[in-house]
FISEFI-972853 format. One record per residue: residue number from 1; residue in three letters; z, x, y of N, C-alpha, C, CB in turn. Coordinates in Angstrom, 2 decimals, always signed. Each point is the difference from the previous one (the first is absolute). Glycine has a CB too. Example, Ala and Ser with C-alpha at 12.3 -4.5 7.8 and 13.67 -1.06 7.14 Angstrom:
REM residues 2
seq type n.w n.u n.v ca.w ca.u ca.v c.w c.u c.v cb.w cb.u cb.v
1 ALA +7.80 +13.19 -5.69 +0.00 -0.89 +1.19 +0.00 +0.90 +1.20 +1.25 -1.89 -1.17
2 SER -1.97 +1.54 +2.22 +0.06 +0.82 +1.19 +0.73 -0.77 +1.09 -2.15 +1.18 -0.63
This chain:
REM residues 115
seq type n.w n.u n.v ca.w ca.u ca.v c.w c.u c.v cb.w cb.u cb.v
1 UNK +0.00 +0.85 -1.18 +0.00 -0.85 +1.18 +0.00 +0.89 +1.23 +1.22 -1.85 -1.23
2 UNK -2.29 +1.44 +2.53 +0.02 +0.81 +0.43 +1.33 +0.10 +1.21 -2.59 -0.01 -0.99
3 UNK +2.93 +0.53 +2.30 +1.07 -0.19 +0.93 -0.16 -1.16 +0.62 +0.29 +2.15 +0.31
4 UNK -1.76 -2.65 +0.11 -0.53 -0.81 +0.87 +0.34 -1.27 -1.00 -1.95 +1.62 +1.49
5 UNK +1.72 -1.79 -2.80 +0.14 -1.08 -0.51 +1.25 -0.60 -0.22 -1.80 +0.66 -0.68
6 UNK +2.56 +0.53 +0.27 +1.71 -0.53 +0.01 +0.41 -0.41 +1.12 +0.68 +1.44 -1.44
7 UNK -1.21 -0.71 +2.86 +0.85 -0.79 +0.91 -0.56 -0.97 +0.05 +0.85 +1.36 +1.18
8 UNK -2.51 -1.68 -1.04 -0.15 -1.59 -0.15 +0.63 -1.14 -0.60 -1.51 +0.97 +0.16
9 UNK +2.29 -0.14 -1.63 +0.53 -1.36 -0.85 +1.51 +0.18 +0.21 -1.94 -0.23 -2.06
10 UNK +2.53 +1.06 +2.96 +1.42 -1.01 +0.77 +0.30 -1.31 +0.01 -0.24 +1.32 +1.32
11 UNK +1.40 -1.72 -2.09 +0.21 -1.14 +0.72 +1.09 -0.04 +1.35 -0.68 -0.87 -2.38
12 UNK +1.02 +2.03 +2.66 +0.62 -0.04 +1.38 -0.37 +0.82 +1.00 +1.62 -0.62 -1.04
13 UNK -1.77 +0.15 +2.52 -0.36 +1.20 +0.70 +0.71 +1.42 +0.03 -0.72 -1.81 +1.14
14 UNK +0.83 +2.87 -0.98 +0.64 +1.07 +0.10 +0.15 +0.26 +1.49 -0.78 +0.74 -2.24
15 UNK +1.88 -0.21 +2.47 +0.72 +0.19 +1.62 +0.33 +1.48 -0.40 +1.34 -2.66 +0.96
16 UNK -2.00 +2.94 +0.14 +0.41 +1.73 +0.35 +1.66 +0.14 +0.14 -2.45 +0.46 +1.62
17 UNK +3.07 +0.81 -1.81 +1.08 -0.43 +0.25 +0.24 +1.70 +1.13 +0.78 -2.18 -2.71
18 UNK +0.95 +1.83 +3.71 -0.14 +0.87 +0.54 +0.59 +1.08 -0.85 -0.21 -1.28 +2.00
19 UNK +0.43 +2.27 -1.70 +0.38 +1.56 -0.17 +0.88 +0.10 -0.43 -0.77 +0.73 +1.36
20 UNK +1.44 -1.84 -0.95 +1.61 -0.23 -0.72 -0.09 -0.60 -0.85 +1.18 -0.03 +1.46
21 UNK -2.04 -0.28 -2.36 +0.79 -0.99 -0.92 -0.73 +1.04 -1.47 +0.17 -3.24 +1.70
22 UNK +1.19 +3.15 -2.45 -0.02 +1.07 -1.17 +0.90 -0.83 -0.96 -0.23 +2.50 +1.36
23 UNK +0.11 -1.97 -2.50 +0.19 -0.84 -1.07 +0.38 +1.09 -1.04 -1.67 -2.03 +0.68
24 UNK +3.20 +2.04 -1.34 +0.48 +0.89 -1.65 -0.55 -0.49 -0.52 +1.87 +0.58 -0.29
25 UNK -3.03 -0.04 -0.43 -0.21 -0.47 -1.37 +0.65 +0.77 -1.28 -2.09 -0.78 +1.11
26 UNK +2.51 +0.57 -2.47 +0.17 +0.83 -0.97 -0.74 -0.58 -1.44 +2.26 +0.81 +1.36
27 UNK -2.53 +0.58 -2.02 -0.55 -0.20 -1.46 +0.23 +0.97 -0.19 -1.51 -1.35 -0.26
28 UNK +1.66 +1.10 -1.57 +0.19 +1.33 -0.76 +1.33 +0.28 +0.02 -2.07 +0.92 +0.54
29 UNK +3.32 -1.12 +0.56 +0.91 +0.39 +0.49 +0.34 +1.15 +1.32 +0.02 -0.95 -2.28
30 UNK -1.62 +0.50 +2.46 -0.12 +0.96 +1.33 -0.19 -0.99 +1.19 -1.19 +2.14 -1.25
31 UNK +1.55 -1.69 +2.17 +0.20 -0.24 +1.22 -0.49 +0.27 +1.45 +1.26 -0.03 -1.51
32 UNK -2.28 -0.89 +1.95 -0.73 +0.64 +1.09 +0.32 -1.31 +1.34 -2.23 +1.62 -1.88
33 UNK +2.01 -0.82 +3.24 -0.45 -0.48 +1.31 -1.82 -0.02 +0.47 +2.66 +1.03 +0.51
34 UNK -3.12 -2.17 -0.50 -1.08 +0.42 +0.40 -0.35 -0.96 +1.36 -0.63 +0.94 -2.56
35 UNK -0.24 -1.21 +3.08 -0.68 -0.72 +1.50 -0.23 -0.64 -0.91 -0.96 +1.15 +2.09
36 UNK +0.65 -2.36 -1.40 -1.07 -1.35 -0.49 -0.92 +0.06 +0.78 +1.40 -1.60 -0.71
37 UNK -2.47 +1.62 +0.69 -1.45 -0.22 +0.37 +0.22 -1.01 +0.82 -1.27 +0.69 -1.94
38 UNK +0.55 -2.05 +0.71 -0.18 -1.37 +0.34 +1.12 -0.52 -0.75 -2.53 -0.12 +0.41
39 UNK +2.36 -1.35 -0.37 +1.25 -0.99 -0.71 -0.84 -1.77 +0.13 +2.80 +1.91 +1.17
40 UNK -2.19 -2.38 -2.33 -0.46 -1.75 +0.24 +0.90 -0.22 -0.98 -2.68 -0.51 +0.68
41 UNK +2.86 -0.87 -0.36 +0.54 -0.51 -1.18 +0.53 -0.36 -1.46 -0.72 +0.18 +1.53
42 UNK -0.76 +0.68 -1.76 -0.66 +0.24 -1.52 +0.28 +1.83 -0.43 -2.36 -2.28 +0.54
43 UNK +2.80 +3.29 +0.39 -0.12 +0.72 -0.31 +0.03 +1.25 +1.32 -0.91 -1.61 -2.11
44 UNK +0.63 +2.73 +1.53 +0.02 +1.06 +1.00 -0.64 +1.46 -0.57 +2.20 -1.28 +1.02
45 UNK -2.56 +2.07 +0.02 -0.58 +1.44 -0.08 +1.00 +0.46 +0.55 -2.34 -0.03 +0.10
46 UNK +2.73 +1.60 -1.37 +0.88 +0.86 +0.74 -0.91 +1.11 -0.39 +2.57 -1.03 -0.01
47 UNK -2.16 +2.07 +1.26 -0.34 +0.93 +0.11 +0.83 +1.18 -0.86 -0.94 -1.18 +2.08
48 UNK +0.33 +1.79 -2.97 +0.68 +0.97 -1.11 -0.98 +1.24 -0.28 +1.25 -2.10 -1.23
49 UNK -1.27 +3.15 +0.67 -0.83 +0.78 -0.09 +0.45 +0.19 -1.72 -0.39 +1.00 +2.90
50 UNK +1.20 -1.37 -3.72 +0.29 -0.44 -1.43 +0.26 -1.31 -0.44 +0.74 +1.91 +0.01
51 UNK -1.74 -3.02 +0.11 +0.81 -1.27 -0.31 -0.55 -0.04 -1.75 +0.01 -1.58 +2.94
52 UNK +0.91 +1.03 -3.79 +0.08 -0.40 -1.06 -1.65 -0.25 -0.94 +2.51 -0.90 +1.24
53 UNK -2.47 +0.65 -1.71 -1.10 -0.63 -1.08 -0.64 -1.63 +0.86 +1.70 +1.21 -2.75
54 UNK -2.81 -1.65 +2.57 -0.15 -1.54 +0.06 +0.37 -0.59 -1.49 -2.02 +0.15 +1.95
55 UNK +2.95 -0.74 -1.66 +0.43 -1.27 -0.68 +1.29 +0.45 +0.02 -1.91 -0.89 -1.48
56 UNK +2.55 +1.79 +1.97 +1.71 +0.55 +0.01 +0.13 -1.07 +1.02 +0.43 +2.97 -0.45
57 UNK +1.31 -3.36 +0.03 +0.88 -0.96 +0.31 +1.22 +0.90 +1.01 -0.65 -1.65 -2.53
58 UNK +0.23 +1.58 +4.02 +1.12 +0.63 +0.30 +1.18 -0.99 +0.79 -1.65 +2.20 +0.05
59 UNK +2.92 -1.83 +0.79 +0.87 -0.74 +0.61 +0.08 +0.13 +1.24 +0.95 -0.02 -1.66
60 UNK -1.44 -0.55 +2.67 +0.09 +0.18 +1.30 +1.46 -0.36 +0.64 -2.54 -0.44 -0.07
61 UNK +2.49 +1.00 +1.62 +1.47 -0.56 +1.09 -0.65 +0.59 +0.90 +2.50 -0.06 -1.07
62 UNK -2.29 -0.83 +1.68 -0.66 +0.28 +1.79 +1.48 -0.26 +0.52 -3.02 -1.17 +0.35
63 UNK +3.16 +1.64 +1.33 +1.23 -0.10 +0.02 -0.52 -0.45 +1.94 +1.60 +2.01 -2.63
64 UNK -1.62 -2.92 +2.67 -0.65 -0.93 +1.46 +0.67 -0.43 +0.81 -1.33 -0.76 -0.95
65 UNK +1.08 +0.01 +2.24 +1.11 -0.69 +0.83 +0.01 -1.12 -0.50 -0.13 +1.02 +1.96
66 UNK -0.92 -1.88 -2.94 +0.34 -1.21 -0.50 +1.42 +0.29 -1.37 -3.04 -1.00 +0.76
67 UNK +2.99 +2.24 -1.08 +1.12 -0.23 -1.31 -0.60 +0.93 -0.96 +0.73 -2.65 +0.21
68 UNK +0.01 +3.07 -1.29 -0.47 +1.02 -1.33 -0.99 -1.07 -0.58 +2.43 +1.62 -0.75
69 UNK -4.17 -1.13 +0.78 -0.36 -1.29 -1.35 -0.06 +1.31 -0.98 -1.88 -2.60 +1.05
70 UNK +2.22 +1.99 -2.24 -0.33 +0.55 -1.39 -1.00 -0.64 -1.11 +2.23 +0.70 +0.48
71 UNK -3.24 -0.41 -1.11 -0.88 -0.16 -0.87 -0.37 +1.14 -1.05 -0.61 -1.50 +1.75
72 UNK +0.11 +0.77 -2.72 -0.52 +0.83 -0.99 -1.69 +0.05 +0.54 +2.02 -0.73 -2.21
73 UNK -2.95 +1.60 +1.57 -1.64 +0.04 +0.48 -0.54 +0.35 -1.02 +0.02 +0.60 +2.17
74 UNK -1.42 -0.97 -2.17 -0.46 +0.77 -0.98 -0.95 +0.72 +0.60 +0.53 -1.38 -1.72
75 UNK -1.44 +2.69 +1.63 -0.72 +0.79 +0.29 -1.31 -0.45 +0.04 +1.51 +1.35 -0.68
76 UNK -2.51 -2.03 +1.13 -0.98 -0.89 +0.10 -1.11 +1.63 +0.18 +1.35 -3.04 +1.28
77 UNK -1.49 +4.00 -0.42 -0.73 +0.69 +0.34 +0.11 +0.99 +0.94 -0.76 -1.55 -0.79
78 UNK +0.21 +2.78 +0.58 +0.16 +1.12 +0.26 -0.91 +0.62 +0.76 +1.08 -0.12 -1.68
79 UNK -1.17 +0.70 +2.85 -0.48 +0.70 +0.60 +0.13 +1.25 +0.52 -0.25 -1.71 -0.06
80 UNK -0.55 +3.09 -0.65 +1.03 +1.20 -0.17 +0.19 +0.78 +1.82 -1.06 +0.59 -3.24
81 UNK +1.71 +0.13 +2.52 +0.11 +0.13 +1.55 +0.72 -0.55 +0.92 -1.60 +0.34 -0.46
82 UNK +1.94 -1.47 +0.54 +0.37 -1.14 +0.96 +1.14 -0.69 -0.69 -2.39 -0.36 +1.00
83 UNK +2.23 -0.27 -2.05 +1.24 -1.07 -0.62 -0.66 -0.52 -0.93 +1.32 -0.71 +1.87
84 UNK -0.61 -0.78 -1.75 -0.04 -0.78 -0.75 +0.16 -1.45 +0.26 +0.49 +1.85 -0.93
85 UNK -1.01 -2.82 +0.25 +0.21 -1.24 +0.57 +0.42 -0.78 -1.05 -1.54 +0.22 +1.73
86 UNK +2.68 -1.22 -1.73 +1.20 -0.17 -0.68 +0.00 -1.86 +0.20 +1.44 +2.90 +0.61
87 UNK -1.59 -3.24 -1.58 +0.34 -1.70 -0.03 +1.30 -0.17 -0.42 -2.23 -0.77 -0.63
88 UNK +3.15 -0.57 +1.85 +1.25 +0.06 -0.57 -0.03 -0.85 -1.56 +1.10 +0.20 +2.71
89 UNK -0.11 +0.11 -3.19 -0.18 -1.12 -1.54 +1.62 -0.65 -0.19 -2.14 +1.82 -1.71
90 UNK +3.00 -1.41 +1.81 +1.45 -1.06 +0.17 +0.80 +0.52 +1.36 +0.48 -0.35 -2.92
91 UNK -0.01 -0.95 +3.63 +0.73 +0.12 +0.97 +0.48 -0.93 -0.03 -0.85 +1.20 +1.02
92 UNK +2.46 -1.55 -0.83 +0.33 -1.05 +0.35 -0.17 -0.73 +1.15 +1.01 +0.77 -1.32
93 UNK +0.07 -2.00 +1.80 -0.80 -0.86 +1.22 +0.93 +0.55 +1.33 -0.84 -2.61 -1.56
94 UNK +1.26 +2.90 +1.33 +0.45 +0.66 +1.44 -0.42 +1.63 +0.13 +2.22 -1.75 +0.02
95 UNK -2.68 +2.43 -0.68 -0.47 +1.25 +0.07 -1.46 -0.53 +0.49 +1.59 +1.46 -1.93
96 UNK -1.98 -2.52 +1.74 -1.59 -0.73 -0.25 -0.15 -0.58 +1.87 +0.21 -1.28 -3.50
97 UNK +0.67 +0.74 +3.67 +0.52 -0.78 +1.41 +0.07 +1.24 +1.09 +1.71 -2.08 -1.30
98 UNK -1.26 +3.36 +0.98 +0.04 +1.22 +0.62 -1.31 +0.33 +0.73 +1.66 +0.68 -1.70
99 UNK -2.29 -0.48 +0.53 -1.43 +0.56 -0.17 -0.87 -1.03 +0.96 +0.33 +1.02 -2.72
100 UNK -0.14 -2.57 +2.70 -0.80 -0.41 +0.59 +0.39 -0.10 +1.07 -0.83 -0.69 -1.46
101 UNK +1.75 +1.25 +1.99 +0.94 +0.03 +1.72 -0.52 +1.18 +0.48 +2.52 -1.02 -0.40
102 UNK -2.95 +2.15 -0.73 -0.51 +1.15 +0.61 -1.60 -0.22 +0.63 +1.68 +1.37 -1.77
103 UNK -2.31 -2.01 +0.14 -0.91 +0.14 +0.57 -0.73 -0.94 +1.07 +0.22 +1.21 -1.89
104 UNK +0.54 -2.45 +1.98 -0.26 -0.84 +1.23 -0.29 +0.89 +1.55 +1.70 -1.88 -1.42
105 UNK -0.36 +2.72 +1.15 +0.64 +0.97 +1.22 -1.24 +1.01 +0.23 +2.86 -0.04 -0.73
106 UNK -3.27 +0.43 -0.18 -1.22 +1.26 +0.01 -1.08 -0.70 +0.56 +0.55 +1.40 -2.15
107 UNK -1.45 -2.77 +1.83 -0.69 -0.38 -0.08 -0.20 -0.43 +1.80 +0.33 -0.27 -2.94
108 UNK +0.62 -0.16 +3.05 +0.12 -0.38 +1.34 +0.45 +1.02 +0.83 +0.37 -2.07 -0.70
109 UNK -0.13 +3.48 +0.27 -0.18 +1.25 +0.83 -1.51 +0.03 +0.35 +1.99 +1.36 -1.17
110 UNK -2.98 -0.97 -0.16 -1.19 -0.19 +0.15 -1.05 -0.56 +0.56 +0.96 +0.46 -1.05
111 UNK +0.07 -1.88 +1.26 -1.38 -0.87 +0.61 +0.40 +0.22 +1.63 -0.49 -2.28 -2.20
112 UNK +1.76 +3.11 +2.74 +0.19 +0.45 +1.13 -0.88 +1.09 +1.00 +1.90 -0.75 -1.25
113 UNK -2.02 +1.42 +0.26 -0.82 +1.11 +0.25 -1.14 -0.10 +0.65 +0.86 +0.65 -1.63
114 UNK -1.20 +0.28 +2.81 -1.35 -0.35 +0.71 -0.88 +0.58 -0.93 +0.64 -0.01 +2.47
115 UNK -1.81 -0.78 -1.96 -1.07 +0.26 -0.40 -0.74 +1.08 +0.22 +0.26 -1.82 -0.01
């Protein structure tokens, strides 16, 4: 599949995010800080220069002004060099309620922005 086609078949838009917003992920029993790229609903790109296998199951925590969300992800796709892009797969509903306070908050940073 090519880059152009996956982002076509999003089902959520992706929001840039700022500089600040970083996310622990761990697998294996290792433990990393990385940037987030982008972010939606459905998922996110972090920026890593070792991310896991595609189809590895890792554990995210972002740590935000909306609150700690926590999720599990799974590894959807890889781009070397750069990261990785990560679909969430269990979260509960207030870790879930977080996420969509963030990304409301981002979204409407975005649509602030001049043109």
């Amino acid at each position: 599949m090519s880059v152009n086609s996956a982002k076509s078949n999003r089902r959520y838009p992706r929001i840039p995010t700022p500089k600040g917003i970083w996310v622990s992920w761990q697998h294996d029993g290792q433990q990393n800080v990385s940037r987030v790229r982008d972010l939606n609903i459905g998922g996110l790109f972090i920026e890593t220069d070792s991310p896991p296998p595609i189809g590895t199951t890792i554990a995210l925590l972002f740590s935000v002004p909306e609150g700690e969300i926590r999720s599990s992800a799974l590894v959807k796709n890889i781009t070397p060099g750069e990261g990785m892009g990560v679909q969430f797969v269990a979260m509960n509903q207030e870790n879930a309620v977080r996420l969509q306070t963030l990304f409301s908050r981002l979204l409407r940073s975005s649509d602030m922005t001049p043109a």
